[in-house]
N, CA, C, O and CB atoms as a CASP TS submission, in Angstrom:
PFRMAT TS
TARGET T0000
AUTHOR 0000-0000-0000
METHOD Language model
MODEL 1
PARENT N/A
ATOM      1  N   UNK     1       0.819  -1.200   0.000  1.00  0.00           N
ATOM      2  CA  UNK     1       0.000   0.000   0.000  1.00  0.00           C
ATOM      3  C   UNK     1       0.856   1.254   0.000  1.00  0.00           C
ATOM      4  O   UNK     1       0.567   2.269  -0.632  1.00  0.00           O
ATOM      5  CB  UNK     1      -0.928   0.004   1.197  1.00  0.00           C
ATOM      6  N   UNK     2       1.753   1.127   0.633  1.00  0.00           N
ATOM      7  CA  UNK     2       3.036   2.530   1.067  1.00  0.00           C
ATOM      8  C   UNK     2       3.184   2.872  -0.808  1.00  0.00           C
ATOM      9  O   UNK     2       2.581   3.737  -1.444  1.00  0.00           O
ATOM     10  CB  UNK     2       5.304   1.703   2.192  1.00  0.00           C
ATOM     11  N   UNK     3       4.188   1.861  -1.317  1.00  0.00           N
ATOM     12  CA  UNK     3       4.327   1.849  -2.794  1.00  0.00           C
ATOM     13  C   UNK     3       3.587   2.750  -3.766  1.00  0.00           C
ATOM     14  O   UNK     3       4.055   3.588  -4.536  1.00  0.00           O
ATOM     15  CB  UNK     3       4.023   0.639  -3.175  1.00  0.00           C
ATOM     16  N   UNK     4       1.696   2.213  -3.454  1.00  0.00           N
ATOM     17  CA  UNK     4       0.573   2.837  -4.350  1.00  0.00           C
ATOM     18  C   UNK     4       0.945   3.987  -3.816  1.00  0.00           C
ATOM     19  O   UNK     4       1.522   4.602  -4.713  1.00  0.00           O
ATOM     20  CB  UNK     4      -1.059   2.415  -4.261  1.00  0.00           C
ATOM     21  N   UNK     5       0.928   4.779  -2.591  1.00  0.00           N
ATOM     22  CA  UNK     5       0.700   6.078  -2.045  1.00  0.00           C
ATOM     23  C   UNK     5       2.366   6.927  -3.145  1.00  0.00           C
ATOM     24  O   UNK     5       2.299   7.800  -4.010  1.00  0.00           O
ATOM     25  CB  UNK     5       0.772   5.973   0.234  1.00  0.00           C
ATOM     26  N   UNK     6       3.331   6.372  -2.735  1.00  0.00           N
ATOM     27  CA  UNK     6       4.157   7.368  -3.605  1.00  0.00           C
ATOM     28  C   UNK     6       4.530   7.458  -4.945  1.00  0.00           C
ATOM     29  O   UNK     6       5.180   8.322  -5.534  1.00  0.00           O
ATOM     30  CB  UNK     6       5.157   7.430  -3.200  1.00  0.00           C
ATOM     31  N   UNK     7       3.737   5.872  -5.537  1.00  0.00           N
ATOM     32  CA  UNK     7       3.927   6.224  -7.220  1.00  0.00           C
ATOM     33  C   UNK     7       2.690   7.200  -7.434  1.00  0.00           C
ATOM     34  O   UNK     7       2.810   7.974  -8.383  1.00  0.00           O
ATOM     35  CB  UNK     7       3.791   4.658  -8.424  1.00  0.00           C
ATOM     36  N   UNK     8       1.137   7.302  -6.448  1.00  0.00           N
ATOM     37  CA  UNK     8       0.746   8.212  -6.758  1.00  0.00           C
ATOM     38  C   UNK     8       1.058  10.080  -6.525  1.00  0.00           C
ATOM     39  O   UNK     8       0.962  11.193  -7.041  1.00  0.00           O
ATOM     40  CB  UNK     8      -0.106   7.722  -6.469  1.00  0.00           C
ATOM     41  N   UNK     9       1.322   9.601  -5.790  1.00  0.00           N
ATOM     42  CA  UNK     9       2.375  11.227  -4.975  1.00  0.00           C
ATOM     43  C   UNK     9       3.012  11.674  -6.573  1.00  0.00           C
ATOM     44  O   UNK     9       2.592  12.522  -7.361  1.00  0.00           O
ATOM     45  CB  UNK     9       4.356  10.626  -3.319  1.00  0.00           C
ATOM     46  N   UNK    10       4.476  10.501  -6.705  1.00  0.00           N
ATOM     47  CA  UNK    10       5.091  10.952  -7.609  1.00  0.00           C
ATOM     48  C   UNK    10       4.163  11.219  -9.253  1.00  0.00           C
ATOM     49  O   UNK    10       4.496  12.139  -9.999  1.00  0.00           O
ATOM     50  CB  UNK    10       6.233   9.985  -7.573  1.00  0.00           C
ATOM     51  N   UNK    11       3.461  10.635  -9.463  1.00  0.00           N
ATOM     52  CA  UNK    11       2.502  10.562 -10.597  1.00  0.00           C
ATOM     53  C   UNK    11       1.899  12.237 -10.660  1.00  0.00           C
ATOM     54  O   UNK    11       2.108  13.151 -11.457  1.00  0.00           O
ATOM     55  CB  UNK    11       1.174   9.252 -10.244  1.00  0.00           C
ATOM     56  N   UNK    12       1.183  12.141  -9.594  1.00  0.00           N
ATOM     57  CA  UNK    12       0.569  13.890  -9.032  1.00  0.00           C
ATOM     58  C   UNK    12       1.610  14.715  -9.430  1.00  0.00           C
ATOM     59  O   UNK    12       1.509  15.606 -10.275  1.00  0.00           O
ATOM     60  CB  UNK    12       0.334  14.238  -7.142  1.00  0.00           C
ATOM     61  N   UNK    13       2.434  14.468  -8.927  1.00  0.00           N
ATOM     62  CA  UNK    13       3.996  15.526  -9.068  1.00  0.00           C
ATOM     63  C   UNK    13       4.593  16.114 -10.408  1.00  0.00           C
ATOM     64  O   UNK    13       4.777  17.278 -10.766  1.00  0.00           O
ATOM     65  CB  UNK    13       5.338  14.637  -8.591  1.00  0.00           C
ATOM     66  N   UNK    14       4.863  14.743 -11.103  1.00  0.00           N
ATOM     67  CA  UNK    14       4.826  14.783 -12.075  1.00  0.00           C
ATOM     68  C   UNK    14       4.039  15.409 -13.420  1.00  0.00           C
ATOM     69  O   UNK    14       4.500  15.785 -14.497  1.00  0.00           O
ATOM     70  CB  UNK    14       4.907  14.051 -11.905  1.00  0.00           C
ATOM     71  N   UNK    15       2.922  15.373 -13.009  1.00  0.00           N
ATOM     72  CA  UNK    15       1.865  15.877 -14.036  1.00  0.00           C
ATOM     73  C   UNK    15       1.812  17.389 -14.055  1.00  0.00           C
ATOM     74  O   UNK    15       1.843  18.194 -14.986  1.00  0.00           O
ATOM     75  CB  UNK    15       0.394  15.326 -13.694  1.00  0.00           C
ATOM     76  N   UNK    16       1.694  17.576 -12.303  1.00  0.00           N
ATOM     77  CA  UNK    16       1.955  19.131 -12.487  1.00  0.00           C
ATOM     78  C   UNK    16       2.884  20.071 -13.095  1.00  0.00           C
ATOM     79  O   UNK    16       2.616  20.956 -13.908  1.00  0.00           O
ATOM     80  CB  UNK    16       2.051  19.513 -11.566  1.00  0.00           C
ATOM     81  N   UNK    17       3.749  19.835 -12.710  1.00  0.00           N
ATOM     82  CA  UNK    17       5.571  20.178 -13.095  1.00  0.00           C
ATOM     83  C   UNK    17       5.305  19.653 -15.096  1.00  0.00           C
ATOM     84  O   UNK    17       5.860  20.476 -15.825  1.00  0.00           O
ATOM     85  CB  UNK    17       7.267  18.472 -11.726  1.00  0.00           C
ATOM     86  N   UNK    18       4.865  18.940 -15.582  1.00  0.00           N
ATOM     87  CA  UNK    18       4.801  18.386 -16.880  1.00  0.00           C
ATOM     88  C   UNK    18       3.463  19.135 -17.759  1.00  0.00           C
ATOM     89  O   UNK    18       3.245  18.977 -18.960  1.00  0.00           O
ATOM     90  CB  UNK    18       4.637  16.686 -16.684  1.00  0.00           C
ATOM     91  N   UNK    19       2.747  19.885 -16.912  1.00  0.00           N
ATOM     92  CA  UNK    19       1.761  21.178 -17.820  1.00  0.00           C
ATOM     93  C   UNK    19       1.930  22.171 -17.611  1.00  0.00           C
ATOM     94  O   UNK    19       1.189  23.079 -17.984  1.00  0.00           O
ATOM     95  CB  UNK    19       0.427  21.345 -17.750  1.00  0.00           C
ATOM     96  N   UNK    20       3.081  22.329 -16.869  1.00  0.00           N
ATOM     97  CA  UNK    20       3.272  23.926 -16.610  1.00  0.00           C
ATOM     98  C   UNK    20       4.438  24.241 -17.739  1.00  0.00           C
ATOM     99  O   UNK    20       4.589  25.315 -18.320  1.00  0.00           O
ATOM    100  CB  UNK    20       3.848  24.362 -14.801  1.00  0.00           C
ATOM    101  N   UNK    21       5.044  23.320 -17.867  1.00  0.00           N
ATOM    102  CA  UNK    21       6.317  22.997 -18.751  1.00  0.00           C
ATOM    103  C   UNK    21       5.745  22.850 -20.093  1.00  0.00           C
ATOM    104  O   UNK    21       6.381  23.123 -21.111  1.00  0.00           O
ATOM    105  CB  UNK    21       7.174  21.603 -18.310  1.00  0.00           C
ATOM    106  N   UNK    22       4.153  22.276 -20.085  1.00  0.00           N
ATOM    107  CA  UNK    22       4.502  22.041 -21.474  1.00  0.00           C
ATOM    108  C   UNK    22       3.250  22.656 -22.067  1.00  0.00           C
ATOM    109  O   UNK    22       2.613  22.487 -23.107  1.00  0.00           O
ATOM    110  CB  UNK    22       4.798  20.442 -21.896  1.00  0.00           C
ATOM    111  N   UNK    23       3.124  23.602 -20.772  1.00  0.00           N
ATOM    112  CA  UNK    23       2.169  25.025 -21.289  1.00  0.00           C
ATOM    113  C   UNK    23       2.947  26.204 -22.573  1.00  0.00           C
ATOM    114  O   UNK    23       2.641  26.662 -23.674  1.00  0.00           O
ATOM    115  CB  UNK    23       1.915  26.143 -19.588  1.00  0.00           C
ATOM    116  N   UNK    24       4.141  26.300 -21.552  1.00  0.00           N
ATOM    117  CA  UNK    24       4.957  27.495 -22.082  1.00  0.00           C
ATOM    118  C   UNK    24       5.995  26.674 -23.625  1.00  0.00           C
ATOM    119  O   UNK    24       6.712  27.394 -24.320  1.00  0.00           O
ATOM    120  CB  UNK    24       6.188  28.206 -20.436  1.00  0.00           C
ATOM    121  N   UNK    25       5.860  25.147 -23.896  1.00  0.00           N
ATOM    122  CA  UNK    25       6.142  25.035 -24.833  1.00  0.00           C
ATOM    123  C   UNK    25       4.888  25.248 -25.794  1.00  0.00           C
ATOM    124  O   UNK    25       4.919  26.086 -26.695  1.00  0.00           O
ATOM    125  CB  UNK    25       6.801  24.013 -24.800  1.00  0.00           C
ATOM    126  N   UNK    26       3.926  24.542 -25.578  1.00  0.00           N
ATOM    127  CA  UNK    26       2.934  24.851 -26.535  1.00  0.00           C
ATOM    128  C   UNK    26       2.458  26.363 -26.851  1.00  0.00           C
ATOM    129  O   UNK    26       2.356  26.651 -28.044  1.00  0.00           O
ATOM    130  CB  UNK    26       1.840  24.127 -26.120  1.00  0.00           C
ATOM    131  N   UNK    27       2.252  27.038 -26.198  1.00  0.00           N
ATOM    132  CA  UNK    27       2.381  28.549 -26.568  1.00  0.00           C
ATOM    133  C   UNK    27       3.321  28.938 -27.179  1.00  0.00           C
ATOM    134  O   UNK    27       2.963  29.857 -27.916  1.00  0.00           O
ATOM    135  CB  UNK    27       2.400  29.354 -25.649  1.00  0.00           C
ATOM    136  N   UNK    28       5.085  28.571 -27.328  1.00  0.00           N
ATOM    137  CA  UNK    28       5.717  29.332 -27.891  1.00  0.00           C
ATOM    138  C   UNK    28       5.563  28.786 -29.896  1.00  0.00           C
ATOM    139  O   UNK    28       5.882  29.301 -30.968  1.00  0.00           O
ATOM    140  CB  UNK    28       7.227  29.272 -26.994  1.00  0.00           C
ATOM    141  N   UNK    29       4.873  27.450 -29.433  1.00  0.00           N
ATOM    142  CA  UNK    29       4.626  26.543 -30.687  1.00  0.00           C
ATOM    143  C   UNK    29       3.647  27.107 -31.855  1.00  0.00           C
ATOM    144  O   UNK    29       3.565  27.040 -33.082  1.00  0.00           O
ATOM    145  CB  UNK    29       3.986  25.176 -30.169  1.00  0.00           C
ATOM    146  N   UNK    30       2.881  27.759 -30.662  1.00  0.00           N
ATOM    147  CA  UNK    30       1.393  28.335 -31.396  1.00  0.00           C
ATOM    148  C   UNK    30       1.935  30.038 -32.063  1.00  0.00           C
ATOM    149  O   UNK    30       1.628  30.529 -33.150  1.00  0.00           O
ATOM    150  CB  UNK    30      -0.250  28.551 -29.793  1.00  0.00           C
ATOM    151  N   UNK    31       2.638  30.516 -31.191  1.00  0.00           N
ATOM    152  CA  UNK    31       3.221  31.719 -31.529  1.00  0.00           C
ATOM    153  C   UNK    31       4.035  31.727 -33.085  1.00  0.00           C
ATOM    154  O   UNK    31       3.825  32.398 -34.095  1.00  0.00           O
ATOM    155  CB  UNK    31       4.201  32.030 -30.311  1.00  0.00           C
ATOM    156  N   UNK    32       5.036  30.677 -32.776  1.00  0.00           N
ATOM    157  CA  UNK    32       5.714  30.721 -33.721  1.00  0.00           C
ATOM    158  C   UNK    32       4.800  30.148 -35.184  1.00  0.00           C
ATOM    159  O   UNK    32       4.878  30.742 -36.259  1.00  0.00           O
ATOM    160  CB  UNK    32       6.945  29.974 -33.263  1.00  0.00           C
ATOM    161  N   UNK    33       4.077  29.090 -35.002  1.00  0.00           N
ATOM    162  CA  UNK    33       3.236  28.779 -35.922  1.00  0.00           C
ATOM    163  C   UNK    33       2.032  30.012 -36.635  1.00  0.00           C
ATOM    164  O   UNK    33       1.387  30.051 -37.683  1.00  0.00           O
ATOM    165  CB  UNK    33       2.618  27.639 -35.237  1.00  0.00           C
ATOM    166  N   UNK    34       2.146  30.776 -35.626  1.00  0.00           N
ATOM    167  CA  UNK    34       1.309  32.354 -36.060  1.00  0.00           C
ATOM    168  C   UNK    34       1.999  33.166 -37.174  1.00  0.00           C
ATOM    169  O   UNK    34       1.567  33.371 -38.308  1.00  0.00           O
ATOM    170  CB  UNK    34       1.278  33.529 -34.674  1.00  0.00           C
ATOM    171  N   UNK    35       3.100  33.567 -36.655  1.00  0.00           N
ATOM    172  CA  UNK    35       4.480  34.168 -37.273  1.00  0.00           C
ATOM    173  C   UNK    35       4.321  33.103 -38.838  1.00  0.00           C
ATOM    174  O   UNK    35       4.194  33.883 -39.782  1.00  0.00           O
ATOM    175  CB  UNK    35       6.281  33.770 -35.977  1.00  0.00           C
ATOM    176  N   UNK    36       4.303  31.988 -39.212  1.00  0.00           N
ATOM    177  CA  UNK    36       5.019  31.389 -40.035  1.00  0.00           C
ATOM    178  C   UNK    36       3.579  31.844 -40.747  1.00  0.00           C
ATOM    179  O   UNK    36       4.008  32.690 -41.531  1.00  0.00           O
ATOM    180  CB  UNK    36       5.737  29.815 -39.805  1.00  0.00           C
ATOM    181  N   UNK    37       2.360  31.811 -40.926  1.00  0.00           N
ATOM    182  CA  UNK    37       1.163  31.300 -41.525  1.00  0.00           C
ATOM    183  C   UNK    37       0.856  32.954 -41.547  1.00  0.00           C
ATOM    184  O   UNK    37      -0.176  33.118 -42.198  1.00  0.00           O
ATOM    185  CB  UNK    37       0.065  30.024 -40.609  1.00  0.00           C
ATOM    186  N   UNK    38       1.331  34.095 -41.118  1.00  0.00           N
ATOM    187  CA  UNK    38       0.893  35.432 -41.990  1.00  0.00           C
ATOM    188  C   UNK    38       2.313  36.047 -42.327  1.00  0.00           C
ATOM    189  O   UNK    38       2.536  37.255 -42.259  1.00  0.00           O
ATOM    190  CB  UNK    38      -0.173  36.667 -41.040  1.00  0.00           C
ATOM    191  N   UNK    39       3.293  35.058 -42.714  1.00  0.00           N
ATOM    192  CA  UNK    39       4.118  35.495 -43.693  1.00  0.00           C
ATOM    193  C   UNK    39       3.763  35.584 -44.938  1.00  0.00           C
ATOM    194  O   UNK    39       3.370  34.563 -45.502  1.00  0.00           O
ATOM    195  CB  UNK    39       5.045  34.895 -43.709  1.00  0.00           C
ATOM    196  N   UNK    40       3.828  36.934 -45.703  1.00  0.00           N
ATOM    197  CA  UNK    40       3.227  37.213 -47.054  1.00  0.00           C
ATOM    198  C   UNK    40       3.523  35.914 -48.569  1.00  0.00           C
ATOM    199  O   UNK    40       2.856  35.641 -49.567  1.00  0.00           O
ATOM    200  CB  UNK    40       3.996  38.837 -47.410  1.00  0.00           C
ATOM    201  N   UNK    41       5.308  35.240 -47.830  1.00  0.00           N
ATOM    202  CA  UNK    41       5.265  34.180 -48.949  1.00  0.00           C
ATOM    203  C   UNK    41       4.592  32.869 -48.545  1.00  0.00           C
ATOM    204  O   UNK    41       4.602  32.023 -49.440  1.00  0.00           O
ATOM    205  CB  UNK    41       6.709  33.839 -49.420  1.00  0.00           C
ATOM    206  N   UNK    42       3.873  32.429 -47.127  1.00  0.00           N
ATOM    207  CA  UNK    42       3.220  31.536 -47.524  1.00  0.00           C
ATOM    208  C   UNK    42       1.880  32.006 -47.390  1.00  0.00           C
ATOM    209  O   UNK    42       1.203  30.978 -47.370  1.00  0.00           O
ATOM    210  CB  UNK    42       3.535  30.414 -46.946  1.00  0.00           C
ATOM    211  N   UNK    43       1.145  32.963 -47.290  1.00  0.00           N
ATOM    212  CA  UNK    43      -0.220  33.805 -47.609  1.00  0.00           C
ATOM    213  C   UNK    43      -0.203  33.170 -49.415  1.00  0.00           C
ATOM    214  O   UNK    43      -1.054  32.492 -49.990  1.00  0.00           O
ATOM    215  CB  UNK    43      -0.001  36.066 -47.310  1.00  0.00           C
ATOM    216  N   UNK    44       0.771  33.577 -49.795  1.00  0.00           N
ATOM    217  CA  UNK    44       1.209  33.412 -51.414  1.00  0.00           C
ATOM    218  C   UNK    44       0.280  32.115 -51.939  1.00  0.00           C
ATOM    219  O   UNK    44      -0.735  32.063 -52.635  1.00  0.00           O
ATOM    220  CB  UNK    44       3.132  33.009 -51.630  1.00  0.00           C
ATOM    221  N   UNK    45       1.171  31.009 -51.226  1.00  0.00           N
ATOM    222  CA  UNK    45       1.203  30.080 -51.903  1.00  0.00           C
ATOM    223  C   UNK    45       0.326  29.590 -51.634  1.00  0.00           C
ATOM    224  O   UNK    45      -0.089  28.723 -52.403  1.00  0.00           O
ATOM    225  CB  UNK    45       2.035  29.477 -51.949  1.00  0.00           C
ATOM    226  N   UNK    46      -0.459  29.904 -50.329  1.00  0.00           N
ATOM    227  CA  UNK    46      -1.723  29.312 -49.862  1.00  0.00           C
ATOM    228  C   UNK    46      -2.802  29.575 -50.557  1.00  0.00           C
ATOM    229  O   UNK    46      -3.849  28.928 -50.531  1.00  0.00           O
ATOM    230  CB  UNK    46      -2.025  29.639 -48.654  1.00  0.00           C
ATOM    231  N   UNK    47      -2.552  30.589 -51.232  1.00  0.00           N
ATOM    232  CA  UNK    47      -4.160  31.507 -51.922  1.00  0.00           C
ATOM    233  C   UNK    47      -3.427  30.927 -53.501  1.00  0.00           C
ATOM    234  O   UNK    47      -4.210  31.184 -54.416  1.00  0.00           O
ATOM    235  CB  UNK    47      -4.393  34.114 -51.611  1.00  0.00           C
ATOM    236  N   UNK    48      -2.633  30.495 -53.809  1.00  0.00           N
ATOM    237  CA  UNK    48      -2.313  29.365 -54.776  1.00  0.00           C
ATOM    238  C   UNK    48      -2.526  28.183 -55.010  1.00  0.00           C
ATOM    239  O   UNK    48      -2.666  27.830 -56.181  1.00  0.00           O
ATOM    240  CB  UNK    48      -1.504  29.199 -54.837  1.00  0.00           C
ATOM    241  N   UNK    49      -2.596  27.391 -54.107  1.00  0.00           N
ATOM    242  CA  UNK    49      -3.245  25.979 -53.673  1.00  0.00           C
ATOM    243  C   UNK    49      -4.392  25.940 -53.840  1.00  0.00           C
ATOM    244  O   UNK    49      -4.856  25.053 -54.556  1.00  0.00           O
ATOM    245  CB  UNK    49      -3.142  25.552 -52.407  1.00  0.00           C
ATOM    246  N   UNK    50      -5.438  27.142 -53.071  1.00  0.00           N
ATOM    247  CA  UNK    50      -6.588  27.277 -52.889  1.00  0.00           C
ATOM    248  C   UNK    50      -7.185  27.184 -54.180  1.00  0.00           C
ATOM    249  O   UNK    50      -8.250  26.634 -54.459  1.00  0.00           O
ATOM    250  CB  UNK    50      -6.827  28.332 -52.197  1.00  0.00           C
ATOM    251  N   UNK    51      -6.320  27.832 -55.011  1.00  0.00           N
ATOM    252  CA  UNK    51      -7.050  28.580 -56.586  1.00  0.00           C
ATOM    253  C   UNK    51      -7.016  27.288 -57.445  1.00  0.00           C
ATOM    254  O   UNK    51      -7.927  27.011 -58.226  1.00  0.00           O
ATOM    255  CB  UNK    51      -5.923  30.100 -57.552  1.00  0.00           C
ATOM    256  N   UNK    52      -5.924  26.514 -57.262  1.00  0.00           N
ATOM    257  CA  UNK    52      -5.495  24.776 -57.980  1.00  0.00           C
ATOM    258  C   UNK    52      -6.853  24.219 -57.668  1.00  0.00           C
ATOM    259  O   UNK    52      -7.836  24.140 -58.405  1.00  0.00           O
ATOM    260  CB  UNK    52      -3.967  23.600 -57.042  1.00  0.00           C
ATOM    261  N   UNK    53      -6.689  23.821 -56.328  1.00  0.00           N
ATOM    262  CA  UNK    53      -7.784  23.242 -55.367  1.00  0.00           C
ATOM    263  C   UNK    53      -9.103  23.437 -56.637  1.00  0.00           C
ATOM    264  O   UNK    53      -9.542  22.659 -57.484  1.00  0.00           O
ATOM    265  CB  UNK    53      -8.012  24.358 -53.564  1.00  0.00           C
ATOM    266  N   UNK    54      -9.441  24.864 -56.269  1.00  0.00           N
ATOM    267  CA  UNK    54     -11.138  25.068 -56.447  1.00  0.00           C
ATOM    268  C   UNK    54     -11.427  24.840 -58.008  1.00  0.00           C
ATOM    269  O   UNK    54     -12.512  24.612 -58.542  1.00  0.00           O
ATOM    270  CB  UNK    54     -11.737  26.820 -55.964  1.00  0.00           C
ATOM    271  N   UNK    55     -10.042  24.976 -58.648  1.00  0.00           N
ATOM    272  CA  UNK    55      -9.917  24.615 -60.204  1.00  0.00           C
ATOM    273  C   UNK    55     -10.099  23.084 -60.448  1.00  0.00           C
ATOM    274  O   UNK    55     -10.995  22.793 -61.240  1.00  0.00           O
ATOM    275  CB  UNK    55      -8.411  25.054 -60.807  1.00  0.00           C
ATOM    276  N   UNK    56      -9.453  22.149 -59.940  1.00  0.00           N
ATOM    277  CA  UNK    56      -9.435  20.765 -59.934  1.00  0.00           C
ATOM    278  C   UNK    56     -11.254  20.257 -59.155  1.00  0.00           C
ATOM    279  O   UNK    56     -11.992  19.340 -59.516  1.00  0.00           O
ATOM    280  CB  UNK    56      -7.815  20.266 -58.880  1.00  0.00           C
ATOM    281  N   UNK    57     -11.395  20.957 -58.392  1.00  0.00           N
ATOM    282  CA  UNK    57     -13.048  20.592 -57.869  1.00  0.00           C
ATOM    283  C   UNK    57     -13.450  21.249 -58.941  1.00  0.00           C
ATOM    284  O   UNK    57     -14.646  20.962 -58.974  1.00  0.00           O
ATOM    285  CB  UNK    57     -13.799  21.184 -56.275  1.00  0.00           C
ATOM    286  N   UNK    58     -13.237  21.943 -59.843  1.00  0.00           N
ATOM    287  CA  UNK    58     -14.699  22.509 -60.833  1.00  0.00           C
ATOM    288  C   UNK    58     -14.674  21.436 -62.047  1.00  0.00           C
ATOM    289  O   UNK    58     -15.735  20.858 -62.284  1.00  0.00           O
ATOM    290  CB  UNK    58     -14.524  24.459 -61.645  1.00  0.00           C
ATOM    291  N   UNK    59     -13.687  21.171 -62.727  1.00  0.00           N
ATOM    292  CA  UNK    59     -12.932  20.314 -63.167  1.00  0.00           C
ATOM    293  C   UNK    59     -14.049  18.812 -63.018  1.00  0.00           C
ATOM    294  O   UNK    59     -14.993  18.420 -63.705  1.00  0.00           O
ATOM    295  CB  UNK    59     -11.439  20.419 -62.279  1.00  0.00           C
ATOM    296  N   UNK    60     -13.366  18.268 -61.753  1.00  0.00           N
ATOM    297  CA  UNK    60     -14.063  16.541 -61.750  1.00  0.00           C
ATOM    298  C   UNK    60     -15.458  17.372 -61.582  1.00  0.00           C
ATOM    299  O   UNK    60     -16.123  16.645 -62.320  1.00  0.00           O
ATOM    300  CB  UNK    60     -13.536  15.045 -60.098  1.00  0.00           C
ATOM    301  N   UNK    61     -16.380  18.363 -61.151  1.00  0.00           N
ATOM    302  CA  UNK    61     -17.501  18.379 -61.099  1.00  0.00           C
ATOM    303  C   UNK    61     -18.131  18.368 -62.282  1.00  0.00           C
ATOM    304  O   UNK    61     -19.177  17.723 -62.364  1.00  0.00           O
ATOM    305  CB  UNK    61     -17.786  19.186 -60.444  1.00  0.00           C
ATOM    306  N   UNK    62     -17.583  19.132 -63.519  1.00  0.00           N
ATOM    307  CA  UNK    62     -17.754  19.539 -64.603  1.00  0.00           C
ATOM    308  C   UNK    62     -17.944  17.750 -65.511  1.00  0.00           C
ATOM    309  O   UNK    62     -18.917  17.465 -66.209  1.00  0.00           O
ATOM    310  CB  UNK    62     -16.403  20.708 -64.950  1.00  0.00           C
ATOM    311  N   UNK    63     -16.845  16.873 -65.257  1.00  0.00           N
ATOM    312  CA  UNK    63     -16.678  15.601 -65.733  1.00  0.00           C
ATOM    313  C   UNK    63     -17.909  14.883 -65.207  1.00  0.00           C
ATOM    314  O   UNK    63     -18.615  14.206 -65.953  1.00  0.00           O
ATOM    315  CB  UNK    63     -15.329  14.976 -65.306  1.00  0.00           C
ATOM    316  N   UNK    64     -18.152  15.036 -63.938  1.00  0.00           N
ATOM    317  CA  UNK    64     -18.955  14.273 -63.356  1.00  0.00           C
ATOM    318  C   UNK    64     -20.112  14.290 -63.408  1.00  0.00           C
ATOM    319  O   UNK    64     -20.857  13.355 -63.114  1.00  0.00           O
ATOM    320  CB  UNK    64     -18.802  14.248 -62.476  1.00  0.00           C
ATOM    321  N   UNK    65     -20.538  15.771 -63.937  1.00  0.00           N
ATOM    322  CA  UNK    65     -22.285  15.859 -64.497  1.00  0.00           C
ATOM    323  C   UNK    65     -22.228  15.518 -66.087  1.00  0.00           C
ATOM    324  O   UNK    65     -23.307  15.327 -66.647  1.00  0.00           O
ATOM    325  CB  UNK    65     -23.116  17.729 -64.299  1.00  0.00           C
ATOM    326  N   UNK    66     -21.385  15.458 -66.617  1.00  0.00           N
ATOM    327  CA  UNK    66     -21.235  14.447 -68.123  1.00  0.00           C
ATOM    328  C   UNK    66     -21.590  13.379 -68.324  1.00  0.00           C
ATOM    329  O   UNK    66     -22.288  13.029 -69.276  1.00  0.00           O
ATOM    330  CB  UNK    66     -20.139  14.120 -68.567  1.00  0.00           C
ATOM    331  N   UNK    67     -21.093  12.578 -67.310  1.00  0.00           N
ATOM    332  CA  UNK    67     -21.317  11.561 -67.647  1.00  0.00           C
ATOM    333  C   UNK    67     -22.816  10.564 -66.786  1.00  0.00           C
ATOM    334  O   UNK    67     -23.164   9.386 -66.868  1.00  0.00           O
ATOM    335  CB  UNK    67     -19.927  11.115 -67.547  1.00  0.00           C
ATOM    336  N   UNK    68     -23.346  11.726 -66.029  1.00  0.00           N
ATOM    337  CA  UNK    68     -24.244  11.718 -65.326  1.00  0.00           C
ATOM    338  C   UNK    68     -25.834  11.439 -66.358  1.00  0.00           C
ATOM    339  O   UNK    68     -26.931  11.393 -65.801  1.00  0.00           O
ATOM    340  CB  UNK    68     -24.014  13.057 -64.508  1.00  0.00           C
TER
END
């Protein structure tokens, strides 16, 4: 019983100390992931993809009422 009491102690311990830690990583993750996604060259390429994208969906839609 002693055993259960301090792997839970240490377990408790652990968890705390392990979201406080991996608070301030995930925030700096989200930050930096902010920074990367309104940089003007991948704004670029994204509103490039998008334009492929909605071209290739008009595309098979266009095929697909043909043969409909």
């Amino acid at each position: 019983m002693g055993k259960l009491v301090w792997f839970a102690a240490g377990a408790a311990v652990g968890f705390v100390f392990g979201t406080r830690a991996g608070r301030q990583t995930y925030d700096d993750l989200v930050a930096t992931t902010r920074k990367v996604m309104e940089h003007p060259t991948v704004q670029e390429a994204a509103g490039l993809v998008q334009a492929q994208a909605a071209k290739l969906y008009d595309e098979g839609l266009r095929k697909l009422n043909q043969q409909v």
